[in-house]
N, CA and C atoms as an extended XYZ file, in Angstrom:
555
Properties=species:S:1:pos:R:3:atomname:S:1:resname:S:1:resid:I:1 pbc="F F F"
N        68.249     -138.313     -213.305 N   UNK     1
C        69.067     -137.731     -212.253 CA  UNK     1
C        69.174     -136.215     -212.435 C   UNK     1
N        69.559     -135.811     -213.506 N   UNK     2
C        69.619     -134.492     -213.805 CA  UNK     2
C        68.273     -133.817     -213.731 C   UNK     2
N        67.382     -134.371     -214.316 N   UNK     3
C        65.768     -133.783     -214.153 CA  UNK     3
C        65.334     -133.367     -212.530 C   UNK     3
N        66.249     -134.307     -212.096 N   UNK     4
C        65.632     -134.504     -210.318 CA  UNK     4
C        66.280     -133.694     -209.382 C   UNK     4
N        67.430     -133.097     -210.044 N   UNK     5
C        68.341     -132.158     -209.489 CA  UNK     5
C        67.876     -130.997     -209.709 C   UNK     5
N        67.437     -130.663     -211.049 N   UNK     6
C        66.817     -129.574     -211.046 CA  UNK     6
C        65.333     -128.688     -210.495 C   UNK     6
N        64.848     -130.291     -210.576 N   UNK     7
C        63.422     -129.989     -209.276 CA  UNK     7
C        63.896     -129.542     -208.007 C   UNK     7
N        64.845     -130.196     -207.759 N   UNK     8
C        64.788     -129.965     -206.416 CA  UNK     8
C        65.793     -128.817     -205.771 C   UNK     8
N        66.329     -128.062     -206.576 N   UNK     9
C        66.817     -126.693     -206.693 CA  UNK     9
C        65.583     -125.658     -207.067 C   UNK     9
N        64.895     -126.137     -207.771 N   UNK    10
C        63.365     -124.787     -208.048 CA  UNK    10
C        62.374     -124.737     -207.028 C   UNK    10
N        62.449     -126.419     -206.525 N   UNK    11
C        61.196     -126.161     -204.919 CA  UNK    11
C        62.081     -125.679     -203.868 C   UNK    11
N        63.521     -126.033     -203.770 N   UNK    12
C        64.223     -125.440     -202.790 CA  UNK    12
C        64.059     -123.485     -202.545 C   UNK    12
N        64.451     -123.030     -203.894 N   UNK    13
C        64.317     -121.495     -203.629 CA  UNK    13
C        63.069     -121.703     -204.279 C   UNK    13
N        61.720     -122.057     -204.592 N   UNK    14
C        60.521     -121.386     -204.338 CA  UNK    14
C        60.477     -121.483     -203.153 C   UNK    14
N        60.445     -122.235     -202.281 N   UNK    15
C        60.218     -122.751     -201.168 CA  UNK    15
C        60.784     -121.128     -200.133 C   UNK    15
N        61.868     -121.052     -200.060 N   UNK    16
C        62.601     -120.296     -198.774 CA  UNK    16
C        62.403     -118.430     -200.095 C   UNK    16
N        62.009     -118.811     -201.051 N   UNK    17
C        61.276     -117.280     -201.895 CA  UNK    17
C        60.234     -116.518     -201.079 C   UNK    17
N        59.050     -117.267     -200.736 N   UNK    18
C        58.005     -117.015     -200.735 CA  UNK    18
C        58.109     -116.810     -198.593 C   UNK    18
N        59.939     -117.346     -198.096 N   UNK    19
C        59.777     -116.907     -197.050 CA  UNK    19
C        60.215     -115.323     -196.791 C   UNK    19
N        60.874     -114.823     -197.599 N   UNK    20
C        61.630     -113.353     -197.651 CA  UNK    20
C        61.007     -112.660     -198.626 C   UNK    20
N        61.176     -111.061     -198.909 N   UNK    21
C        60.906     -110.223     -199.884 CA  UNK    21
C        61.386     -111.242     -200.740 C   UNK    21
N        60.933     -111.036     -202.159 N   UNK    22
C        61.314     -111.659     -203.348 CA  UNK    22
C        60.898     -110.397     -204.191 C   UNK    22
N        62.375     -110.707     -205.142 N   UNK    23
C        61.766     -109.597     -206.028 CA  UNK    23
C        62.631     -110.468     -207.439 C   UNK    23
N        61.889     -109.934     -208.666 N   UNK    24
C        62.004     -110.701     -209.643 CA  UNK    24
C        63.097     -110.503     -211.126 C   UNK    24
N        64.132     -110.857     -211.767 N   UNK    25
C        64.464     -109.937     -212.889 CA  UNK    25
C        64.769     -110.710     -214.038 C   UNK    25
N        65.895     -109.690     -214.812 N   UNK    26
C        66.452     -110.703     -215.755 CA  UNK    26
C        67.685     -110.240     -216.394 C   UNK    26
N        68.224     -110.321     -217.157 N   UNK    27
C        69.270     -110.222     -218.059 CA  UNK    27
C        70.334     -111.148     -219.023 C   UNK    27
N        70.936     -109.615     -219.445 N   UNK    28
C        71.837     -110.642     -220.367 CA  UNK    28
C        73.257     -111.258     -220.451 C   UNK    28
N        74.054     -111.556     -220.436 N   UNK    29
C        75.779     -111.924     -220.105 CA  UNK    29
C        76.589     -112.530     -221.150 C   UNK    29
N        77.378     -112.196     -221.175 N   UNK    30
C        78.640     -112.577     -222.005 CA  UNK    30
C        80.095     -112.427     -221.257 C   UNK    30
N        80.300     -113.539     -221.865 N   UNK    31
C        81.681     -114.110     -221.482 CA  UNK    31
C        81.910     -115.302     -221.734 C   UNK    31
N        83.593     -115.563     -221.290 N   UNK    32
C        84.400     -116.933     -221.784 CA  UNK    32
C        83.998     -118.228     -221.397 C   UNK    32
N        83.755     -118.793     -221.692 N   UNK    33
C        83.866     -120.200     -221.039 CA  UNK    33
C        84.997     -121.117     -221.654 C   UNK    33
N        85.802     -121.162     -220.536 N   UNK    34
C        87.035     -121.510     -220.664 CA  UNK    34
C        87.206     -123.439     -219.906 C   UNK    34
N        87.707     -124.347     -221.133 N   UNK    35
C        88.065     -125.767     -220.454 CA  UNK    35
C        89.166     -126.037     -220.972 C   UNK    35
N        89.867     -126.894     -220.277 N   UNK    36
C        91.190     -127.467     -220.507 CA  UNK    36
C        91.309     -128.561     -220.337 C   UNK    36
N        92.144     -129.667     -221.047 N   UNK    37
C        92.115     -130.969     -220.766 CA  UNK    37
C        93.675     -131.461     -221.214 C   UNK    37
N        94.038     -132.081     -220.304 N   UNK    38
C        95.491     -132.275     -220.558 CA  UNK    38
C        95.614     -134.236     -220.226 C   UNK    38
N        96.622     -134.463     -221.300 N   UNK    39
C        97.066     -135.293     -221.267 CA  UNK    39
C        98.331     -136.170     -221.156 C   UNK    39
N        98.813     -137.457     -220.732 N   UNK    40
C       100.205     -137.365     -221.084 CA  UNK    40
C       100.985     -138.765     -220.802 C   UNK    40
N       101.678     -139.302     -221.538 N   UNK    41
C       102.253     -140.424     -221.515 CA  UNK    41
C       103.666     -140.799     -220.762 C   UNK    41
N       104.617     -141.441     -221.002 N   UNK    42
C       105.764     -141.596     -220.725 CA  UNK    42
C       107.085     -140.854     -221.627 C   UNK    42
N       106.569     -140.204     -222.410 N   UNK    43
C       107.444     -139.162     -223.148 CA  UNK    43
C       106.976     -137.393     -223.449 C   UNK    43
N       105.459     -137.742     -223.195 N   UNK    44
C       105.113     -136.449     -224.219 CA  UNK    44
C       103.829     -136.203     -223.114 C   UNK    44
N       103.893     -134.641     -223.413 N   UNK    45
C       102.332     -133.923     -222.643 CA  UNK    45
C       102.028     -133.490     -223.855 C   UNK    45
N       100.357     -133.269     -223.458 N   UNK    46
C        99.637     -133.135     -224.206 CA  UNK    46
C        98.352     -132.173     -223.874 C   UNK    46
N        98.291     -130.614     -223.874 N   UNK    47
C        96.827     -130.282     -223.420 CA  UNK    47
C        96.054     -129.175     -224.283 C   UNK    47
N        95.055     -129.258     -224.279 N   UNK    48
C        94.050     -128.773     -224.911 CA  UNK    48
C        92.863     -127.559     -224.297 C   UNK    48
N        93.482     -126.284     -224.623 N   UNK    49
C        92.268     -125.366     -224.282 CA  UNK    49
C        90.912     -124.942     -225.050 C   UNK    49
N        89.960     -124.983     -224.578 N   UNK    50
C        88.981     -124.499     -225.655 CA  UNK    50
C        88.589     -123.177     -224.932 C   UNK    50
N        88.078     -122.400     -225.764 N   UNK    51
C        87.134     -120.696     -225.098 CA  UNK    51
C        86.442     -120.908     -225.890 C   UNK    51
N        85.173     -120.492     -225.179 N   UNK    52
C        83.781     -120.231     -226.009 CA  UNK    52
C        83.380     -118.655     -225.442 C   UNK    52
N        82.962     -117.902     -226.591 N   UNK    53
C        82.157     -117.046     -226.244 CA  UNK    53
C        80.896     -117.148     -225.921 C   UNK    53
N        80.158     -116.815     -224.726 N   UNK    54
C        78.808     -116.999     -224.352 CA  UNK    54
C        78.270     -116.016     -224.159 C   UNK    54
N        77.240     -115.922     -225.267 N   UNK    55
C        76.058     -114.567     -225.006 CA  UNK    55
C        74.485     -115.782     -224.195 C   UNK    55
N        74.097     -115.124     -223.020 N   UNK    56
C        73.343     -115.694     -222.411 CA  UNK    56
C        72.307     -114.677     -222.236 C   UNK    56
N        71.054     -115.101     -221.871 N   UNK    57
C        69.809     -114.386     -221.100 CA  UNK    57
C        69.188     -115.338     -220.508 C   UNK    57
N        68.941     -114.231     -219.286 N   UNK    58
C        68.660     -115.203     -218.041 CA  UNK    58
C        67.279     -114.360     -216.770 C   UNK    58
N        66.633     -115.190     -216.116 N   UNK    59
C        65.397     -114.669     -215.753 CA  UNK    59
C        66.230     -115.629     -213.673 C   UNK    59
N        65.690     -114.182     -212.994 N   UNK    60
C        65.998     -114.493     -211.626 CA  UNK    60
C        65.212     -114.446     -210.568 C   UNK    60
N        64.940     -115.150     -209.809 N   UNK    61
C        64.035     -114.523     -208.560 CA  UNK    61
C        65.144     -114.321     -207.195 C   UNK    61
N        65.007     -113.430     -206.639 N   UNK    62
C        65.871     -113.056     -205.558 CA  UNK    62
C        65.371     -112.834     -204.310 C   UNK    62
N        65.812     -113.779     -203.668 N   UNK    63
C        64.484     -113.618     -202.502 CA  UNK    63
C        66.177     -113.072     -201.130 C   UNK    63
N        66.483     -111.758     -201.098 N   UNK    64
C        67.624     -110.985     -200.110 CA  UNK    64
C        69.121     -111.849     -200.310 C   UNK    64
N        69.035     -113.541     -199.256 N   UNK    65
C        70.078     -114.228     -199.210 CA  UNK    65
C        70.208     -115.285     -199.843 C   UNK    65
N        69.183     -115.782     -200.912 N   UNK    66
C        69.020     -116.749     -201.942 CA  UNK    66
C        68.971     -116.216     -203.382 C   UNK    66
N        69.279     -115.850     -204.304 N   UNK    67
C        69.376     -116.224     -205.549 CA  UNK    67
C        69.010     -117.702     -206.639 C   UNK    67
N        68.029     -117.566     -207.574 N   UNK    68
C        67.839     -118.704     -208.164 CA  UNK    68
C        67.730     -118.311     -209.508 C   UNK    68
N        68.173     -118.730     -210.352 N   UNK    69
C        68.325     -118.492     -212.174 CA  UNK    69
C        68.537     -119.181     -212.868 C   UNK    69
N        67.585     -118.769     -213.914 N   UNK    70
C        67.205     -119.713     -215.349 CA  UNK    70
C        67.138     -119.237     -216.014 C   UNK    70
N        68.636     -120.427     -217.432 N   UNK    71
C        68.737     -118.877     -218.533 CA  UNK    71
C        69.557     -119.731     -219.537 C   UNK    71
N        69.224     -119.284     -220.727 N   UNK    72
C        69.892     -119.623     -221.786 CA  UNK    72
C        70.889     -119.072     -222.116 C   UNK    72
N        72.064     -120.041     -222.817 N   UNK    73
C        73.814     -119.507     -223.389 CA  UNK    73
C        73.053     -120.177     -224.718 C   UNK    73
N        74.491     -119.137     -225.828 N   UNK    74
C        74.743     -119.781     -227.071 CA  UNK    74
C        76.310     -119.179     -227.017 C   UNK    74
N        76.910     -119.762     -228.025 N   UNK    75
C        78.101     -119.398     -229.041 CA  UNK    75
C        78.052     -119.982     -230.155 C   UNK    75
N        78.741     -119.569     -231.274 N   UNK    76
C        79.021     -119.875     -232.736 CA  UNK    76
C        80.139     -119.986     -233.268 C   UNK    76
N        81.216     -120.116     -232.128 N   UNK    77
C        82.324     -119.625     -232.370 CA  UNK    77
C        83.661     -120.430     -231.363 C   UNK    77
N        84.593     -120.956     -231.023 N   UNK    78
C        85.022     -121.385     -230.695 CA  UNK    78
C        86.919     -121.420     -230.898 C   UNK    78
N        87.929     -121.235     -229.975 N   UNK    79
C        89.171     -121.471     -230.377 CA  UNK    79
C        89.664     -122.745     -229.557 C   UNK    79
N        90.348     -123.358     -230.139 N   UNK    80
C        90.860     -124.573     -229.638 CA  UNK    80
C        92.635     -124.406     -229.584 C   UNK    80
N        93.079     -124.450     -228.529 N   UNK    81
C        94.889     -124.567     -228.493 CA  UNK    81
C        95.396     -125.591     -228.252 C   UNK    81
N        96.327     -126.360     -228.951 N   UNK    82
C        96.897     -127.387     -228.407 CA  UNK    82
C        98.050     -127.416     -228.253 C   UNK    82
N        99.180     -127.581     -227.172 N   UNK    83
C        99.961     -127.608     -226.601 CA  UNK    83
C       100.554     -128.888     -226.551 C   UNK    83
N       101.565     -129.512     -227.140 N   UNK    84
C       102.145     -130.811     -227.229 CA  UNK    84
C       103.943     -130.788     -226.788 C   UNK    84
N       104.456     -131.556     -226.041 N   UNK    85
C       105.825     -131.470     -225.914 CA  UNK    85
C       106.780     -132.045     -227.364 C   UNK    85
N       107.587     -131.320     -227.315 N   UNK    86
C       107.996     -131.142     -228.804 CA  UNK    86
C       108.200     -130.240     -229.605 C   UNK    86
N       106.281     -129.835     -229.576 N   UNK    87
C       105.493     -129.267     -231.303 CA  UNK    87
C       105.623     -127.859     -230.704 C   UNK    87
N       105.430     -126.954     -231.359 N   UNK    88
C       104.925     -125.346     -231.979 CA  UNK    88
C       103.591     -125.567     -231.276 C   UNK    88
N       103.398     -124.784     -230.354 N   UNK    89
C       101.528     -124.597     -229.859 CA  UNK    89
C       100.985     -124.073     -231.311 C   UNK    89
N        99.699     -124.350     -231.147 N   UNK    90
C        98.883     -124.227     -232.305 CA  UNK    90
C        98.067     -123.970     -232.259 C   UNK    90
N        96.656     -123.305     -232.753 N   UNK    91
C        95.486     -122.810     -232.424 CA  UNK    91
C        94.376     -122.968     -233.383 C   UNK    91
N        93.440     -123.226     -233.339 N   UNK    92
C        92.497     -123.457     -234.138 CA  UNK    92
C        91.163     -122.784     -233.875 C   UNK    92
N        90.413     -122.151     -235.298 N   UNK    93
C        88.997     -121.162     -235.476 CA  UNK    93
C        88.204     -122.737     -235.509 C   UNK    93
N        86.936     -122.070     -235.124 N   UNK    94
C        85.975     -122.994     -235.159 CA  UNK    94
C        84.626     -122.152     -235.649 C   UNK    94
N        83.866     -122.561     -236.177 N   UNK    95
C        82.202     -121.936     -236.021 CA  UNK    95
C        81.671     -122.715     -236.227 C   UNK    95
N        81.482     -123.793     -234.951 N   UNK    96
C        80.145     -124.599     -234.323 CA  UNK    96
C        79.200     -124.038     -233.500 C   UNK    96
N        78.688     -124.417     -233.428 N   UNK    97
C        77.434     -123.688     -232.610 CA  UNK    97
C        77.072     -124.669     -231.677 C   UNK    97
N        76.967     -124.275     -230.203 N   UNK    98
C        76.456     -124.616     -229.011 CA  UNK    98
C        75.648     -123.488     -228.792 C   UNK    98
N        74.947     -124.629     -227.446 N   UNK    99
C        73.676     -123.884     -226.533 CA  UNK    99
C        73.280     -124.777     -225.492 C   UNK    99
N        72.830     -123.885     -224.345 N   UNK   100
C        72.517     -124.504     -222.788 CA  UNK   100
C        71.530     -124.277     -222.350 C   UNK   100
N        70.932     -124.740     -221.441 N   UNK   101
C        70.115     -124.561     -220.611 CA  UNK   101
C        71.230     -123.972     -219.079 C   UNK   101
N        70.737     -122.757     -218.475 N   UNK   102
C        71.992     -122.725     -217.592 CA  UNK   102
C        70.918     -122.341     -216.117 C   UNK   102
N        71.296     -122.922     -215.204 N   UNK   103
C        70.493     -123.288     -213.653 CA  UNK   103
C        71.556     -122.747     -212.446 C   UNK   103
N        71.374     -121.713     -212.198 N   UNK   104
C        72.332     -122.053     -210.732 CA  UNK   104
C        71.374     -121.427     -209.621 C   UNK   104
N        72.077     -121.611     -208.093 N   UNK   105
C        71.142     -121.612     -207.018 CA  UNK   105
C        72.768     -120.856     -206.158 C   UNK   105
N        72.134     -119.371     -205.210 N   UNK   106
C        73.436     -118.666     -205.204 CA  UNK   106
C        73.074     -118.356     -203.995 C   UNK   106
N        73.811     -118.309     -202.648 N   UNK   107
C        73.633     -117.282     -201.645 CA  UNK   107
C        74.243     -116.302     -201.247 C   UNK   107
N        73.694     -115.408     -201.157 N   UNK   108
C        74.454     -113.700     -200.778 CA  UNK   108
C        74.277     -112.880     -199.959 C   UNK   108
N        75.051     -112.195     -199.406 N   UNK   109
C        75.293     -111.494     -198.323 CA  UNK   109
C        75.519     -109.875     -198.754 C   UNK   109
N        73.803     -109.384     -198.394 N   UNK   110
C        73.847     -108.031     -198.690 CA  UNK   110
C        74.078     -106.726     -197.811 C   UNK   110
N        74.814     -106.003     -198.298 N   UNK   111
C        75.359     -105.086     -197.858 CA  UNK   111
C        75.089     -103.412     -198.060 C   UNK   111
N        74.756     -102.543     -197.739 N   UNK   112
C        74.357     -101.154     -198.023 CA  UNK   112
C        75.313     -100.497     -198.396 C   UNK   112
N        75.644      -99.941     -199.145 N   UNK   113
C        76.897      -99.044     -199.123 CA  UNK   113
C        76.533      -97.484     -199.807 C   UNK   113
N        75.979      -97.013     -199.186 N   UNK   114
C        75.101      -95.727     -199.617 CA  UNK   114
C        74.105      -96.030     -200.501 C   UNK   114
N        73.657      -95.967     -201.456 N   UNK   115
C        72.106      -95.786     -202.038 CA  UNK   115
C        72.588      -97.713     -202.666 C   UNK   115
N        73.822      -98.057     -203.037 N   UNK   116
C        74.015      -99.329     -204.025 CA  UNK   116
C        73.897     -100.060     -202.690 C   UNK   116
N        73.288     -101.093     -202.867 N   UNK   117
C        73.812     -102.209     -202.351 CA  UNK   117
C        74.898     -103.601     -202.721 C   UNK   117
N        75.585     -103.668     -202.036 N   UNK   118
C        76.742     -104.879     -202.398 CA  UNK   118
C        76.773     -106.146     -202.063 C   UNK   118
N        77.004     -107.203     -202.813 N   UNK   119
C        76.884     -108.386     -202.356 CA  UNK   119
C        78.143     -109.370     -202.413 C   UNK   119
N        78.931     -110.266     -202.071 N   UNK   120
C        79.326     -111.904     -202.377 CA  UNK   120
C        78.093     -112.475     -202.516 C   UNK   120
N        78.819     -113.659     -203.194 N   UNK   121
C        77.371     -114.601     -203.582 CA  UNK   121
C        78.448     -116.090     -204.279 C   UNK   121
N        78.108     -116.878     -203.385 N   UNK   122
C        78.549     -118.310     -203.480 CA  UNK   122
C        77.541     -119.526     -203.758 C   UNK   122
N        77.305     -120.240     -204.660 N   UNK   123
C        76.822     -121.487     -205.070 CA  UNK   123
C        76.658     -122.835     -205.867 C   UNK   123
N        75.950     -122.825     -206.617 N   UNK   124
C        76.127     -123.885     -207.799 CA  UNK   124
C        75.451     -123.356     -209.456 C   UNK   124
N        75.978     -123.808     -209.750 N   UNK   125
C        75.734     -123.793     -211.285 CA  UNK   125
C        75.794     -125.235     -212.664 C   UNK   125
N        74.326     -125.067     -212.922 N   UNK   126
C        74.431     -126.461     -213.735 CA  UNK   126
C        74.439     -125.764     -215.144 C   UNK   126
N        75.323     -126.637     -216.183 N   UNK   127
C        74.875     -126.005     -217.854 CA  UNK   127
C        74.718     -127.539     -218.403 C   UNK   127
N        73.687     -127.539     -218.808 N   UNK   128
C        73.245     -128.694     -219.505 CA  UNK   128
C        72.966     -128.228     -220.835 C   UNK   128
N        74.025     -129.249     -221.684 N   UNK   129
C        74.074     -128.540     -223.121 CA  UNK   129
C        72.506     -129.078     -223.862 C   UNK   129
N        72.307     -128.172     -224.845 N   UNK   130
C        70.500     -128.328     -225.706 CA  UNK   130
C        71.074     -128.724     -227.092 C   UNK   130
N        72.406     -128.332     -227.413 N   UNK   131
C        72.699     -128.713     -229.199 CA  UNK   131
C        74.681     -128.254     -229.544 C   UNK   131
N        74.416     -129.149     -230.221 N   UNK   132
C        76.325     -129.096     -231.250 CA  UNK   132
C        76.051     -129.454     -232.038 C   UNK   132
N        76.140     -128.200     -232.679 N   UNK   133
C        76.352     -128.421     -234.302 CA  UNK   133
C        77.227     -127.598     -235.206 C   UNK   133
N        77.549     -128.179     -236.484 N   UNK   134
C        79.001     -127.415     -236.788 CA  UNK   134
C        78.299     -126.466     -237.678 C   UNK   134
N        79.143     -125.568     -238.384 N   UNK   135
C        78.326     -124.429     -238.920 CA  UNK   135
C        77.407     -124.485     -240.424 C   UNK   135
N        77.366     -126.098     -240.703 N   UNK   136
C        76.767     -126.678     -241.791 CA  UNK   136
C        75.259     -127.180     -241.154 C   UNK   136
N        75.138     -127.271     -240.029 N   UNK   137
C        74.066     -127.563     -239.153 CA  UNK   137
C        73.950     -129.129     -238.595 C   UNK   137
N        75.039     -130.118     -239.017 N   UNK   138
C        74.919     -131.317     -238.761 CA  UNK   138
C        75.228     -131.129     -237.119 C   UNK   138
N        74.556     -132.280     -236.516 N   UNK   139
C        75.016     -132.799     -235.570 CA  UNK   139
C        76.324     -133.184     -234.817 C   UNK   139
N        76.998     -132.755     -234.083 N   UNK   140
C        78.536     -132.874     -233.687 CA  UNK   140
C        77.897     -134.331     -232.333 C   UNK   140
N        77.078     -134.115     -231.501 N   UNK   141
C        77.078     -135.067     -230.729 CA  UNK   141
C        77.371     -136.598     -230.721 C   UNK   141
N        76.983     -137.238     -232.051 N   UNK   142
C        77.681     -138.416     -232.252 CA  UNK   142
C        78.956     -138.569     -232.314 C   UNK   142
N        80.245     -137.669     -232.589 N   UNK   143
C        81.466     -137.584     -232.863 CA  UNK   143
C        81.426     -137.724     -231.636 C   UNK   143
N        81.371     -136.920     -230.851 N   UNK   144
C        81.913     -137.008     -229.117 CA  UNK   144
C        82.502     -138.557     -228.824 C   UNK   144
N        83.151     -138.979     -228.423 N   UNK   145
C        83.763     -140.296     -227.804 CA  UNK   145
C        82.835     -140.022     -225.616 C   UNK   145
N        82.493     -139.129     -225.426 N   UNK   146
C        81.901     -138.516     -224.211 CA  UNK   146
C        81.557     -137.166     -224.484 C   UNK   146
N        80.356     -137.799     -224.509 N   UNK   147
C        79.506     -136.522     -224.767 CA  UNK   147
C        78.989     -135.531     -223.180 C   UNK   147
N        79.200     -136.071     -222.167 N   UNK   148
C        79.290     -135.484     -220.774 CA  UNK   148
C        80.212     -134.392     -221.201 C   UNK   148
N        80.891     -134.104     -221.520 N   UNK   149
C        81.823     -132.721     -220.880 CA  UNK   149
C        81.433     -132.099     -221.781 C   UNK   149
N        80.208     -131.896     -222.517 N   UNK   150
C        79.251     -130.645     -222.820 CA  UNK   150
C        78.242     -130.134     -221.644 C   UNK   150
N        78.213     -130.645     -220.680 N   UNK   151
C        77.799     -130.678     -219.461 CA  UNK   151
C        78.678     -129.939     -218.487 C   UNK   151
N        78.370     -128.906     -217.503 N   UNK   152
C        78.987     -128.406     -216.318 CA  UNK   152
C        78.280     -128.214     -215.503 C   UNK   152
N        78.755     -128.757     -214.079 N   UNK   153
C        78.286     -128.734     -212.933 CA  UNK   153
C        79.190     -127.909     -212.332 C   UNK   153
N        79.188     -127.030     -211.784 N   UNK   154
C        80.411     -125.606     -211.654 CA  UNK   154
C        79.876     -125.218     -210.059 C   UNK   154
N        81.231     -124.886     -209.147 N   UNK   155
C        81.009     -123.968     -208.116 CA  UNK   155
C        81.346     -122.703     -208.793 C   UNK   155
N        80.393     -121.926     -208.658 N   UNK   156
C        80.153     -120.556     -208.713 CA  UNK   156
C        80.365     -119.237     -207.586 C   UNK   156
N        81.023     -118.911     -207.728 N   UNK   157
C        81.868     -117.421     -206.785 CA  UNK   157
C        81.931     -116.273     -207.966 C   UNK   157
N        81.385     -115.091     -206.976 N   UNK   158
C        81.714     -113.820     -207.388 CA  UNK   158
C        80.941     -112.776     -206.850 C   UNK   158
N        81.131     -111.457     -207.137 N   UNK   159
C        80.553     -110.101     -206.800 CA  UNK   159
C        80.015     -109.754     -207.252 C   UNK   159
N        78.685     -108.838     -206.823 N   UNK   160
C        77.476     -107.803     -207.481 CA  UNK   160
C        77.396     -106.663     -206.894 C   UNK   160
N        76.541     -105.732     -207.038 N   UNK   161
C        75.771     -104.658     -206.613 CA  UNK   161
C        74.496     -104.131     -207.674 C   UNK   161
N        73.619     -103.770     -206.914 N   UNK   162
C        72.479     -103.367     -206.862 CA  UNK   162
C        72.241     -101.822     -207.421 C   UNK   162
N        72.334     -101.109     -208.018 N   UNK   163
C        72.559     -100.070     -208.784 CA  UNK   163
C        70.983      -99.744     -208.920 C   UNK   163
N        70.629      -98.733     -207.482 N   UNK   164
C        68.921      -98.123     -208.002 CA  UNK   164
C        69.065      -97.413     -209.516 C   UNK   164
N        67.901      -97.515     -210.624 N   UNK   165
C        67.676      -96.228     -211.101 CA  UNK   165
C        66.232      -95.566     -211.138 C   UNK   165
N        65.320      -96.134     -210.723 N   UNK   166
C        64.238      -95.787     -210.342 CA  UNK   166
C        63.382      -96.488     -209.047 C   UNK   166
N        62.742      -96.141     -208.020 N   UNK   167
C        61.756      -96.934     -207.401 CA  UNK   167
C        62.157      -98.203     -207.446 C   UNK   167
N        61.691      -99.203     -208.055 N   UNK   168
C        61.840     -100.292     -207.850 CA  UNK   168
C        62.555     -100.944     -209.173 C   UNK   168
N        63.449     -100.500     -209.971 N   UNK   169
C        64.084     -100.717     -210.734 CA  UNK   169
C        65.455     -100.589     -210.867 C   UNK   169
N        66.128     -101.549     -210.736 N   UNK   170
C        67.614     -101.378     -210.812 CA  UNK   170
C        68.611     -101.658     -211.226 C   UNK   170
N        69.716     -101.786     -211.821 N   UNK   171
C        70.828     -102.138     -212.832 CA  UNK   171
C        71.842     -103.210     -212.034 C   UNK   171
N        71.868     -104.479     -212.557 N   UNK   172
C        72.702     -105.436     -210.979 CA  UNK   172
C        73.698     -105.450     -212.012 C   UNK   172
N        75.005     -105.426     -212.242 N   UNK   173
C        76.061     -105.883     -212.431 CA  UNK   173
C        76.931     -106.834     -211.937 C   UNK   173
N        77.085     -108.215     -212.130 N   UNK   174
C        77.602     -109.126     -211.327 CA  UNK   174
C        79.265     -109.147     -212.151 C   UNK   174
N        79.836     -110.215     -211.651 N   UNK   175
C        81.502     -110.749     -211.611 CA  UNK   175
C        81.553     -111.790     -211.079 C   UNK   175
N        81.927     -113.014     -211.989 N   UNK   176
C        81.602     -114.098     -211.022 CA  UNK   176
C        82.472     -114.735     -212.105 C   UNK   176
N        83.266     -116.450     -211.222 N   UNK   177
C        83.817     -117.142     -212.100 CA  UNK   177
C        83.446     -118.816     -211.465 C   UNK   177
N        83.757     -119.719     -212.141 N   UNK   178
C        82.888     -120.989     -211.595 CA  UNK   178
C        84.470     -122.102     -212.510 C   UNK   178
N        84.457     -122.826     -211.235 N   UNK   179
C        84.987     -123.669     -211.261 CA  UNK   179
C        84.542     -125.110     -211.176 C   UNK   179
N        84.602     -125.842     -212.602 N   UNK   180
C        84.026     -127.398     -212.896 CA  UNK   180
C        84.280     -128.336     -212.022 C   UNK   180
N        83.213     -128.715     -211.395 N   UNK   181
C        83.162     -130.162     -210.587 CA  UNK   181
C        83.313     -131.035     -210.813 C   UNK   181
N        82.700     -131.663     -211.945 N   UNK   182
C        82.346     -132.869     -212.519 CA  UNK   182
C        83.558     -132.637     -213.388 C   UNK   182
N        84.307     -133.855     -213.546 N   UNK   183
C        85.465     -134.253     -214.546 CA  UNK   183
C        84.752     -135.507     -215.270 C   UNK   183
N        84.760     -135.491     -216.275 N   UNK   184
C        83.940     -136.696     -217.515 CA  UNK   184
C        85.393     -137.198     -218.821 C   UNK   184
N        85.808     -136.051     -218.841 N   UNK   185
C        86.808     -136.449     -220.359 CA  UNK   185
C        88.445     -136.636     -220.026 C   UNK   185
């Protein structure tokens, strides 16, 4: 299923690529990836934040009002908070190590605004995790009780611009935040 989703997001924008200018890039990103999971009985709540730092690189083809990208995340690093009715919140260091495969498919609406161009850009985003492991190198995936919510299927929203610095070379700076679809845990 997942294999088949992703085909059919790469023939989709090759497909409508090869109908517009296309032009090609890449880069790198960092930032949070932030989940929460809360729980709770007949006396007591219970919830759980994790942040991951994600250093990613990623390769794009941009064909004007389509966007398509493929790109690898890691972190090594991890904080966990837990929040219980009752208790003292509490926080916990981690150095496990994750990594993704990361896919999304984006459309945008470009705009001129003197030499930069500006965009919105709304779509999907898949992260299909490649490895968990703790900082001894074992395997974390068998521990999982659901190993799905190493997995995100995310709507993706946010802002760019197009920053010439030469001819056909240019500096994109995006802003974007994605909200999880798929609930598993």
């Amino acid at each position: 299923m997942k294999r088949g989703f992703i085909l059919v997001l790469f023939l989709a924008a090759t497909a409508f690529a090869f109908a517009q200018s296309v032009s090609i890039g890449g880069g790198v990103s960092y930032g949070p990836f932030i989940q929460t999971i809360s729980a709770s009985d007949s006396t007591s709540l219970i919830k759980y934040s994790m942040t991951r730092p994600i250093l990613g690189f990623h390769a794009f083809v941009d064909a004007t009002y389509i966007q398509f990208d493929v790109g690898y995340g890691t972190c090594s690093s991890q904080t966990l908070k837990v929040e219980a009715t009752g208790y003292e919140p509490s926080s916990f260091e981690y150095n496990d190590n994750f990594s993704w495969l990361d896919v999304s498919l984006v459309g945008k609406y470009p705009t001129k605004m003197g030499s930069l161009t500006v965009f919105p850009f709304a779509g999907i985003e898949y992260l299909y995790n490649l490895s968990a492991t703790d900082s001894s190198g074992a395997d974390l995936k068998p521990s999982y009780w659901d190993q799905n919510w190493l997995d995100a299927f995310l709507l993706k929203l946010g802002v760019g611009a197009d920053i010439p610095l030469s001819g056909k070379l240019y500096l994109r700076p995006e802003l974007f935040g994605g909200l999880k679809l798929n609930e598993s845990s």
